[in-house]
ROVEXKOL-559785 format. One line per 10 residues: number of its first residue (from 0); for each residue x, y, z of N, C-alpha, C. Coordinates in Angstrom, 3 decimals, padded with zeros to 6 digits. Layout:
<recs>
NUM> X Y Z X Y Z X Y Z  ...;
</recs>
This chain:
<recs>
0> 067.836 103.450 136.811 067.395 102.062 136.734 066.092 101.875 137.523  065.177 100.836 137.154 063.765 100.629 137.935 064.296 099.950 139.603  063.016 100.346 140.090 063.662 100.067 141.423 063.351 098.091 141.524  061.848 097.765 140.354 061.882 096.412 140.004 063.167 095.832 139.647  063.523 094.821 139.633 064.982 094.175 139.553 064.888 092.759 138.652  064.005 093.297 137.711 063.750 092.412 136.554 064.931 092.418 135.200  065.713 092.602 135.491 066.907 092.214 134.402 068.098 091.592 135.660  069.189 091.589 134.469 070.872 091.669 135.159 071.748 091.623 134.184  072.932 092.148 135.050 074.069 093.158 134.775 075.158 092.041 134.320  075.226 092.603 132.645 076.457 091.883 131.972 077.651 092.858 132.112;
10> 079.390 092.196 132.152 080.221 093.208 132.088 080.482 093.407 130.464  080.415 094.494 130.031 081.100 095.125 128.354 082.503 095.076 128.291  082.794 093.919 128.266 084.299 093.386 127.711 085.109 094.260 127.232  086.416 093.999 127.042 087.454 095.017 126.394 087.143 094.468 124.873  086.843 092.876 125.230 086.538 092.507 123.392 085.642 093.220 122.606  084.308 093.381 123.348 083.463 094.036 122.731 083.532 095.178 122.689  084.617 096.392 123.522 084.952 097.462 123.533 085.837 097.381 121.886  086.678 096.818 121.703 087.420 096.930 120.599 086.789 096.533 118.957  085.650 095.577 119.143 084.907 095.463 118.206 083.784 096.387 117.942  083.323 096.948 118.946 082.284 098.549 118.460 083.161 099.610 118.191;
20> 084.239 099.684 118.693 085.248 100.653 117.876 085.729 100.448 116.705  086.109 098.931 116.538 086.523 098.743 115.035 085.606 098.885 113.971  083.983 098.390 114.143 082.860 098.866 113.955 082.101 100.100 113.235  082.479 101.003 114.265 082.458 102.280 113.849 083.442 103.220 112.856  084.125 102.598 113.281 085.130 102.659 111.850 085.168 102.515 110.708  084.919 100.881 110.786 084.341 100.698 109.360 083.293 101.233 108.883  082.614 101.121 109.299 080.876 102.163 108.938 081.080 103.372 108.251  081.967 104.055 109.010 082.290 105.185 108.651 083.169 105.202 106.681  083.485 104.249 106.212 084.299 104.004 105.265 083.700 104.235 104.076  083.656 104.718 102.624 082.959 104.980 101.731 082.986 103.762 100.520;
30> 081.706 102.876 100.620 081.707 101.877 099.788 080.768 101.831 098.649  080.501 101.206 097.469 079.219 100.660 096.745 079.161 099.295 097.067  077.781 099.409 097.278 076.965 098.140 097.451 076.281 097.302 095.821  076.694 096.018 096.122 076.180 095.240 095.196 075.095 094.117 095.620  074.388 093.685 094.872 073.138 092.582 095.465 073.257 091.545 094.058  073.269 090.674 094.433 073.324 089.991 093.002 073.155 088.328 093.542  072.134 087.505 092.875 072.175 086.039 092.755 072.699 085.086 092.054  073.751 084.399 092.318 074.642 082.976 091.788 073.593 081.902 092.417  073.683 081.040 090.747 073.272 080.166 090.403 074.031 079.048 091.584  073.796 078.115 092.163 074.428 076.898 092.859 074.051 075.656 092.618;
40> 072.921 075.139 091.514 072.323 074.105 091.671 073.684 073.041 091.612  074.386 073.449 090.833 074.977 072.256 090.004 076.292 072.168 091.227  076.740 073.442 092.132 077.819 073.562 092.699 077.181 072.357 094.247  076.143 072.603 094.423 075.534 071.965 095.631 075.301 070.487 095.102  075.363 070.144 094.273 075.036 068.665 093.755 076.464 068.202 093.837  077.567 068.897 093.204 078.834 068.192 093.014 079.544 067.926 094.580  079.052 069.241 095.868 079.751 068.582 096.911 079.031 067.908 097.532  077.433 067.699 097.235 076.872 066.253 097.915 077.581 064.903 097.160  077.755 064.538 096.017 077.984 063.751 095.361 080.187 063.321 095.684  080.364 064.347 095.887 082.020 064.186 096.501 081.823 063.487 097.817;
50> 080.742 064.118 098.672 080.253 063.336 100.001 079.816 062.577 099.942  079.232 061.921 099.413 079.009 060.510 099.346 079.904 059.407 098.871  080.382 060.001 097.511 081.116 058.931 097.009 082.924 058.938 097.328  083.565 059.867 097.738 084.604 060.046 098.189 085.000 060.177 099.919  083.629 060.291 100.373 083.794 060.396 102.258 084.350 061.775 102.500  084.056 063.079 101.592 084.871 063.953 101.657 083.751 065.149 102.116  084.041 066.265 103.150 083.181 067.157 102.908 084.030 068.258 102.730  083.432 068.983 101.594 084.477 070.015 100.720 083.249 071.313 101.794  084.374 072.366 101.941 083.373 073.395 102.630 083.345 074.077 101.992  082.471 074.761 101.816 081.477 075.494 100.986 082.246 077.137 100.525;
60> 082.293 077.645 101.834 083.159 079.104 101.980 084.251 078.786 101.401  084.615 077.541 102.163 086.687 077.366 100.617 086.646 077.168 099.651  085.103 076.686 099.191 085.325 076.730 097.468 084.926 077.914 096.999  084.006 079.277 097.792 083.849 080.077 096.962 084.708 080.824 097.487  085.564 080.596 098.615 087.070 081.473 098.595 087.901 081.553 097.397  088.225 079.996 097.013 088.972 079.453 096.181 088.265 079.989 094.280  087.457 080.346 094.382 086.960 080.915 093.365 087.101 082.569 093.512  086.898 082.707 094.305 087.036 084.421 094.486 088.505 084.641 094.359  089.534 083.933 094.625 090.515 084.026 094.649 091.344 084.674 093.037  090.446 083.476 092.559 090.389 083.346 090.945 089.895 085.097 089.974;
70> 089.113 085.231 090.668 088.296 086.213 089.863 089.345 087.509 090.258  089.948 087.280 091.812 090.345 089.074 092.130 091.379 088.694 091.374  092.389 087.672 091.173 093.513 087.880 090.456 093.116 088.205 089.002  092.296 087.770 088.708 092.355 088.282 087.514 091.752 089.926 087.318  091.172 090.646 087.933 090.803 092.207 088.389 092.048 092.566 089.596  093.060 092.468 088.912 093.790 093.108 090.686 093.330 093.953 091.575  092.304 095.154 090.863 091.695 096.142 091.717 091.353 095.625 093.062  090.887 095.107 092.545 090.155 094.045 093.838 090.733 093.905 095.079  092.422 094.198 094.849 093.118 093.153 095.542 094.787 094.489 095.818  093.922 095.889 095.976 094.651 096.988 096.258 094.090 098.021 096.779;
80> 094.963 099.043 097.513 094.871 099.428 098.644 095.894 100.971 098.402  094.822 101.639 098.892 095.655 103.537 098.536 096.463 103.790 099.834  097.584 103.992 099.621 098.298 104.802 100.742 098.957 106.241 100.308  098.569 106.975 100.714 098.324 108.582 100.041 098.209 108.505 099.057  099.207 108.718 098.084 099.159 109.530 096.741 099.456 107.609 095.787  099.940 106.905 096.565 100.252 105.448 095.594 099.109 104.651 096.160  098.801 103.455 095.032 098.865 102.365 095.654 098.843 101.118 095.340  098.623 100.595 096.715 099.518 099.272 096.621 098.731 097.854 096.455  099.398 097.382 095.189 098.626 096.239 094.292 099.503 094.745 095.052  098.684 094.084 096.146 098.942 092.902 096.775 098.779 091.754 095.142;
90> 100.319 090.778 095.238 100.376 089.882 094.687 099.592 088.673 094.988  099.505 088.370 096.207 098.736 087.078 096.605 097.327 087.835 097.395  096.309 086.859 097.061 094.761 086.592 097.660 095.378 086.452 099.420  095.261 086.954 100.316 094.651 086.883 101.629 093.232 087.004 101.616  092.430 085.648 102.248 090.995 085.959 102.699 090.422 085.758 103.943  090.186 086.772 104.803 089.676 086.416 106.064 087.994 085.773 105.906  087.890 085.174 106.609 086.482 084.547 107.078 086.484 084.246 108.739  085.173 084.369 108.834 084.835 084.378 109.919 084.196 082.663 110.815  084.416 082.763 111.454 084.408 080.856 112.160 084.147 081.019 113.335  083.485 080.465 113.719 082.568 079.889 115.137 083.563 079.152 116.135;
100> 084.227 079.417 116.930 084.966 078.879 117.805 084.813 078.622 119.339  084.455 077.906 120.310 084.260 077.663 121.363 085.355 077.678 122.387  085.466 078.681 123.232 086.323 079.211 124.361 086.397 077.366 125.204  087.516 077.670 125.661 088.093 076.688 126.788 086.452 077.195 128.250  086.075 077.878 128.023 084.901 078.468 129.278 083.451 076.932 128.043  083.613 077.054 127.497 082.447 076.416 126.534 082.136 077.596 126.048  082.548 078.934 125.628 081.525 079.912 125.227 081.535 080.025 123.315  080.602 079.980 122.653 080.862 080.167 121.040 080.922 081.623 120.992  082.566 081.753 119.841 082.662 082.991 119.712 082.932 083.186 118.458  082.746 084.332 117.464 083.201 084.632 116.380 085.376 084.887 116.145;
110> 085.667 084.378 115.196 087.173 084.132 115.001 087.476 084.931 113.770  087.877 086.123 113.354 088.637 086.632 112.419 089.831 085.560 111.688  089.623 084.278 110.128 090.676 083.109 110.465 091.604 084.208 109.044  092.392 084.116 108.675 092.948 084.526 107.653 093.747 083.397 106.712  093.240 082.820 105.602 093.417 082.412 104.439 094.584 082.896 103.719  095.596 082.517 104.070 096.793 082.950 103.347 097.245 082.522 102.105  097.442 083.440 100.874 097.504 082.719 099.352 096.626 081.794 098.862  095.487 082.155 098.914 094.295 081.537 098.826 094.640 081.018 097.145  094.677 082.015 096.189 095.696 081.620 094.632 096.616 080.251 094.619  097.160 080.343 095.672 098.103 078.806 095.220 097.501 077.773 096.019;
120> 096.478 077.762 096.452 095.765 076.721 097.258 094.612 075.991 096.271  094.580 074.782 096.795 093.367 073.817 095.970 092.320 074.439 096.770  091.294 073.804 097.164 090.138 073.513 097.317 089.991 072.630 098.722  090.572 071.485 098.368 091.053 070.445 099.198 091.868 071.035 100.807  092.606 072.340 099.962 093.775 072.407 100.901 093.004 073.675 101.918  092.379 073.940 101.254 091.462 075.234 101.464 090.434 074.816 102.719  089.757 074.019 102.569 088.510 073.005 103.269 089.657 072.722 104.622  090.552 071.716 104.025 091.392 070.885 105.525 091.893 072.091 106.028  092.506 073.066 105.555 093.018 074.131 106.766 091.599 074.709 107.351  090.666 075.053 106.878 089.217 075.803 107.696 088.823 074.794 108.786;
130> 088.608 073.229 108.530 088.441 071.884 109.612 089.444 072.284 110.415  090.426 071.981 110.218 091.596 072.382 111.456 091.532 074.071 111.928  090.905 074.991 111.860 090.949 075.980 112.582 089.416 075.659 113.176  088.531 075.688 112.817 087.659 074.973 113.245 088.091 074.693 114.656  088.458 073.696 115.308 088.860 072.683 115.925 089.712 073.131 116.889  090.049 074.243 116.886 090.841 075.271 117.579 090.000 075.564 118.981  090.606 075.585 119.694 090.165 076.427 121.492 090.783 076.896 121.289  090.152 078.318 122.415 091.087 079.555 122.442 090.136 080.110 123.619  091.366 081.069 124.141 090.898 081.409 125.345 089.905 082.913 125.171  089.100 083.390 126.035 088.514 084.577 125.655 089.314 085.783 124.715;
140> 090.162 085.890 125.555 090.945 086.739 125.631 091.938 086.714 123.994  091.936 085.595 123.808 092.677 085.708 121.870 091.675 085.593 121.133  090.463 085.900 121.125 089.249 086.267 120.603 089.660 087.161 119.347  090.510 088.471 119.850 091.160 089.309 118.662 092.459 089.525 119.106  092.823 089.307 120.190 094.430 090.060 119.843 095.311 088.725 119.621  094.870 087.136 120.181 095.950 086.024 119.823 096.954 086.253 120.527  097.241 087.257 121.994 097.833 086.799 122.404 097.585 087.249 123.921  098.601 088.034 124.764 097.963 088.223 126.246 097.240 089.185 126.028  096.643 089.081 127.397 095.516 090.516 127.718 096.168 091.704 127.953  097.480 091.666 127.825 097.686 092.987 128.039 096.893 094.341 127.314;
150> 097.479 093.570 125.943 096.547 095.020 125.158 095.467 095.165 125.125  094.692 094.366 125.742 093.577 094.645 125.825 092.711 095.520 126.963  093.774 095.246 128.419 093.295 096.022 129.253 094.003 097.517 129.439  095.023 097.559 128.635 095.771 098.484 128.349 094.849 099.433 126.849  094.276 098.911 125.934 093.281 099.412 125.370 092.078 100.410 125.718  091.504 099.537 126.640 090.178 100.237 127.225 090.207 101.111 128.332  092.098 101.523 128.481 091.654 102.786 129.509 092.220 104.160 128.730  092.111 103.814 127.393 092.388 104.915 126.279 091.127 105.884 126.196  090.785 106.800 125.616 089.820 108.066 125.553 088.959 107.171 124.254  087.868 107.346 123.993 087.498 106.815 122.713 087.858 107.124 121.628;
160> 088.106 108.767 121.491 088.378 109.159 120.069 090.033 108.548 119.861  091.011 108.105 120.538 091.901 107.800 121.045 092.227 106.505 120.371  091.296 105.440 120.491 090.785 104.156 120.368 090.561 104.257 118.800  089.651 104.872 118.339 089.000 104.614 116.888 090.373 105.511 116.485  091.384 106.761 116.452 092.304 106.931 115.682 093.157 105.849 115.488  093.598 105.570 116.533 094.171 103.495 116.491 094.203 102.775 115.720  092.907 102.675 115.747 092.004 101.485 114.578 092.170 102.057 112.779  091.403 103.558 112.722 091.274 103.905 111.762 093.544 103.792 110.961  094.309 104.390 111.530 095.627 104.039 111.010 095.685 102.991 110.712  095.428 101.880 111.772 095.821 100.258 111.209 094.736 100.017 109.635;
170> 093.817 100.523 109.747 092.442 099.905 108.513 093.034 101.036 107.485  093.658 101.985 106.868 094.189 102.455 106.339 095.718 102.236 106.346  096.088 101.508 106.837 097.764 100.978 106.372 097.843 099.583 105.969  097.988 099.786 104.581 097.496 098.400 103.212 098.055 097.411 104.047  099.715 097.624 104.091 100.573 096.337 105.246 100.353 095.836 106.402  099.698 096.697 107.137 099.220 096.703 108.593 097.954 095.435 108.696  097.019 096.107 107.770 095.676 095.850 107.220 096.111 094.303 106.950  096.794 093.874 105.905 097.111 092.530 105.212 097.359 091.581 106.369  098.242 092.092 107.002 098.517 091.355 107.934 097.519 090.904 109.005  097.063 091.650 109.476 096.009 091.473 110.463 095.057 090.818 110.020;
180> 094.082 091.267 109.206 093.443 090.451 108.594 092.896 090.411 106.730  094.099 090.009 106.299 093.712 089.579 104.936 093.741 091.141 103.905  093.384 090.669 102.794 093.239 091.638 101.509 091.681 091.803 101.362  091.058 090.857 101.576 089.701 090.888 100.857 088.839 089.893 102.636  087.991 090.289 102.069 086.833 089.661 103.349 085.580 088.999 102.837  085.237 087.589 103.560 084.379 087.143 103.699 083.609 086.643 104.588  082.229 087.195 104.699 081.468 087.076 106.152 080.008 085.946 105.281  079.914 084.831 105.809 079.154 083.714 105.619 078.100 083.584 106.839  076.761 083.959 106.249 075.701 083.973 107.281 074.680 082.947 106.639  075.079 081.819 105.466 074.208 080.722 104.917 074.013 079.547 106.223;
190> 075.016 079.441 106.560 074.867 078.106 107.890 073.558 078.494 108.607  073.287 079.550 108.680 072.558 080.123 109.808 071.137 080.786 109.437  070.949 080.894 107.765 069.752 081.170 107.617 068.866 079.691 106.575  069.954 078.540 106.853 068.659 077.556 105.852 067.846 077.314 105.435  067.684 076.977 104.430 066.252 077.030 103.295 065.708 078.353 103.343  066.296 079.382 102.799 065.488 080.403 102.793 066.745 081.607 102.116  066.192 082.865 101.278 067.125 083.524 100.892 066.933 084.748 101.833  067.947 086.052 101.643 068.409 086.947 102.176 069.786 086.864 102.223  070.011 088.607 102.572 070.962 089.181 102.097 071.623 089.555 103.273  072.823 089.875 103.502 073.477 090.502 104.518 074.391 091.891 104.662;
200> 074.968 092.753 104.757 075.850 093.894 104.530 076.827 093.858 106.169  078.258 093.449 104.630 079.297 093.165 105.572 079.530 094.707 106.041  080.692 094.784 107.291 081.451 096.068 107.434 082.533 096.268 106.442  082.580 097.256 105.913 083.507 097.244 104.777 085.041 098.067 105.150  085.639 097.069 106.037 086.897 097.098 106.214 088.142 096.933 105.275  087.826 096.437 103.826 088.808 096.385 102.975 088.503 096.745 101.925  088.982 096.466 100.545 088.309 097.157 099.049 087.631 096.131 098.924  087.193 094.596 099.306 086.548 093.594 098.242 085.783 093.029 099.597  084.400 093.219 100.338 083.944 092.828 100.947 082.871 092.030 100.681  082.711 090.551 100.547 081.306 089.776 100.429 080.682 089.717 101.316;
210> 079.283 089.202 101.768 078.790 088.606 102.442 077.543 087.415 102.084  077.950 086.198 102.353 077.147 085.323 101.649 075.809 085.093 102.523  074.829 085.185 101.721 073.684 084.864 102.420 072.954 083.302 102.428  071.576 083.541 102.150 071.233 082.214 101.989 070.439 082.025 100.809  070.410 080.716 100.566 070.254 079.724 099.773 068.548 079.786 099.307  068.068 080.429 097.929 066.536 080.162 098.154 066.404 079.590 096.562  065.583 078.778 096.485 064.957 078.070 095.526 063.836 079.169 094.530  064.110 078.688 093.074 063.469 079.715 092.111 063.025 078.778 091.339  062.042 078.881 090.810 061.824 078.441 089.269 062.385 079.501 088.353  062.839 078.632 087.203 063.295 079.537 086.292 063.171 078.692 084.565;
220> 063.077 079.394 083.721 062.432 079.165 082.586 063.996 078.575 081.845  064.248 077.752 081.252 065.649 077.479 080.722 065.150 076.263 079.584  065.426 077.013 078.333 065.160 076.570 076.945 063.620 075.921 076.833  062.715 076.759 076.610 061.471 076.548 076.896 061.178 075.539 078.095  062.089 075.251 078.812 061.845 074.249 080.187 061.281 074.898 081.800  060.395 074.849 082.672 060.694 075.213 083.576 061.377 073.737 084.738  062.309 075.160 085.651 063.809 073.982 086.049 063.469 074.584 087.748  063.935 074.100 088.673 064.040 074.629 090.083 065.141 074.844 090.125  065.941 075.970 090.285 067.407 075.978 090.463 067.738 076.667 091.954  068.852 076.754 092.560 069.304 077.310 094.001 069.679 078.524 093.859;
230> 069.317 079.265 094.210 070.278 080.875 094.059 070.539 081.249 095.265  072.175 081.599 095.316 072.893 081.801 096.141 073.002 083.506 096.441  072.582 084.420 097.610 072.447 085.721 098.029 073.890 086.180 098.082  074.429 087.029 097.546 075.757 087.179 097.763 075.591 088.777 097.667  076.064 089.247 098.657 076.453 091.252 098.896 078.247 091.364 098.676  078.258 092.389 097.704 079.543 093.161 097.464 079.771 094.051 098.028  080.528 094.408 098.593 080.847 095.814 098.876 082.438 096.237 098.211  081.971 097.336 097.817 083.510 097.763 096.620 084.334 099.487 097.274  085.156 099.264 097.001 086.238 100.689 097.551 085.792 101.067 095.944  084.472 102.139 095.465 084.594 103.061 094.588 085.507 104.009 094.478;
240> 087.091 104.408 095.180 087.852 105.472 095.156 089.133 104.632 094.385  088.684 103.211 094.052 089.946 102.182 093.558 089.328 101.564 092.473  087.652 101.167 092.488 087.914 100.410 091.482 085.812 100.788 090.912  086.628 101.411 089.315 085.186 101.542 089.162 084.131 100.558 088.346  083.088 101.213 088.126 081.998 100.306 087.917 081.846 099.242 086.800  082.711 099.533 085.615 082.679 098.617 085.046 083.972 097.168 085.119  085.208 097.649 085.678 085.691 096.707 086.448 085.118 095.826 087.365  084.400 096.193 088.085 083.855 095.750 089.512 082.620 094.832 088.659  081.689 095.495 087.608 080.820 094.399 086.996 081.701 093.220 086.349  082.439 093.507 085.821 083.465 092.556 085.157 083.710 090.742 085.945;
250> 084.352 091.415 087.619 084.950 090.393 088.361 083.672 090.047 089.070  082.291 090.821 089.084 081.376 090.230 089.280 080.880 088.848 088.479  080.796 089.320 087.418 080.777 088.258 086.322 081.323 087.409 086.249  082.732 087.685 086.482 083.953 086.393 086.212 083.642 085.229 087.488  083.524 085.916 088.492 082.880 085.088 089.981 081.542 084.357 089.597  080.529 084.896 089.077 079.648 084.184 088.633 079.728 083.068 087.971  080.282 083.037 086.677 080.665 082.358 085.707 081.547 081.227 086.258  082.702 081.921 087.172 083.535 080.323 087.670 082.756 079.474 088.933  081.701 079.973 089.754 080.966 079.200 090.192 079.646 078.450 089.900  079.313 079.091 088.357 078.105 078.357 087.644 078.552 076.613 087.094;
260> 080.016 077.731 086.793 080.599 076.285 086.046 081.518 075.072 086.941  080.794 075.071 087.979 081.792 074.335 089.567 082.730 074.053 089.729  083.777 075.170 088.871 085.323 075.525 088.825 085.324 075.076 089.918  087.300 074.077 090.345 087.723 073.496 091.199 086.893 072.288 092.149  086.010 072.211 091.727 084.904 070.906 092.253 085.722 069.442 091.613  085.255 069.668 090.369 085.833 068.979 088.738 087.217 067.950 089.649  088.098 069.184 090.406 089.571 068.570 090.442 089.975 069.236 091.752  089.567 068.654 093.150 089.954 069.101 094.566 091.152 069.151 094.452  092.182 069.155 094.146 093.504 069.545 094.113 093.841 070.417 093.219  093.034 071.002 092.405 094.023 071.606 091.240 093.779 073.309 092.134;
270> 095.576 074.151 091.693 095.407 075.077 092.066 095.037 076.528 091.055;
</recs>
């Protein structure tokens, strides 16, 4: 270290010990990457227009949960998971997303929330459960485990390779996996890049990983017209050892198509 004393000394948490391990893990996982732009003009008009005229704010991530939901059931691939030689095809949508939560300290922290049966949920129901987790304190320390610190300080006096075998069993055990967090994943970085597009690349911890980006404005030519429309940045990441390429274009499509057409907007309750 300089003998100048121009910085200072943060402690490296057991949290952040367990998230560069889980990290590395995932990294390590063999995925295809997708890049692809959804149309939003018409989806961003219908939840300003619900906000105004109903006092309602529909969130954004639960409606394209609530649509993704739609598309993996109909591709089950999507929505399965190899354990040796079988595997195992989950009946219901689990979707984790990620949420901004503020420690009882005031500190903002990232929240792993899990979306349970996202399939039999509206829209409506989808939005009010994300507000109410939202709204949640939590102490540092249930950051990831939700409950005491034990395991956590009991964690970080493990060997590293020790640590990531840990991890890697739980992210390879479909049941383990579901439980903890979800079937499918969604990581939403639009709040945070406004008026402007780009792309993001989630960790690909499960077979169906998005990551939504941001929001950029196009001209585009539509029946000899030119139109300004919104295009929405959205990254795939796919388990190629489960589900191949023309499946995976398929439920790409089908996702497209049910958010061009502002499936579940139409009718906040319908499931």
């Amino acid at each position: 270290m300089p003998k100048e004393k121009n910085y200072h000394v943060r402690k490296f948490s057991p949290t952040r010990r367990i998230l560069a391990d889980y990290n590395d893990v995932a990294a390590s996982l063999n995925r295809v990457c997708g890049l692809t732009e959804i149309d939003v003009t018409k989806a961003l008009t219908k939840i300003e227009e619900i906000k105004q005229y109903e006092n309602y704010k529909v969130s954004m991530t639960g409606w394209i949960a609530k649509c993704l939901s739609q598309a993996v059931m109909e591709n089950k691939h999507l929505n399965s998971y190899r354990r040796g030689r079988k595997i195992i095809v989950f009946d219901d949508v689990d979707i984790s997303i990620i949420i901004e939560l503020t420690t009882k300290a005031g500190k903002k922290v990232p929240y792993n929330y899990v979306i349970r049966k996202v399939n039999t949920k509206s829209v409506r129901m989808i939005t009010d459960e994300i507000r109410i987790a939202q709204n949640k304190e939590i102490k540092d320390k249930d950051q990831l485990t939700r409950d005491s610190s034990t395991y956590m300080s009991f964690y970080s006096l493990l060997p590293r390779f020790f640590r990531r075998f840990v991890i890697k069993t739980m992210i390879t055990n479909p049941f383990r996996l579901k439980k903890l967090i979800g079937t499918v994943g969604i990581t939403s970085l639009g709040m945070f890049i406004k008026g402007q597009g780009g792309w993001a690349i989630p960790f690909p911890d499960k077979t169906l990983n998005i990551a939504i980006g941001g929001i950029k404005e196009n001209a585009v030519l539509r029946n000899g017209n030119v139109e300004e429309r919104k295009l929405l940045c959205v990254t795939f990441l796919i388990d190629h050892n489960l589900v191949d390429g023309a499946p995976a274009a398929r439920f790409i499509t089908r996702l497209t198509e049910l958010m061009g057409d502002i499936s579940y907007l139409k009718d906040l309750e319908k499931i």
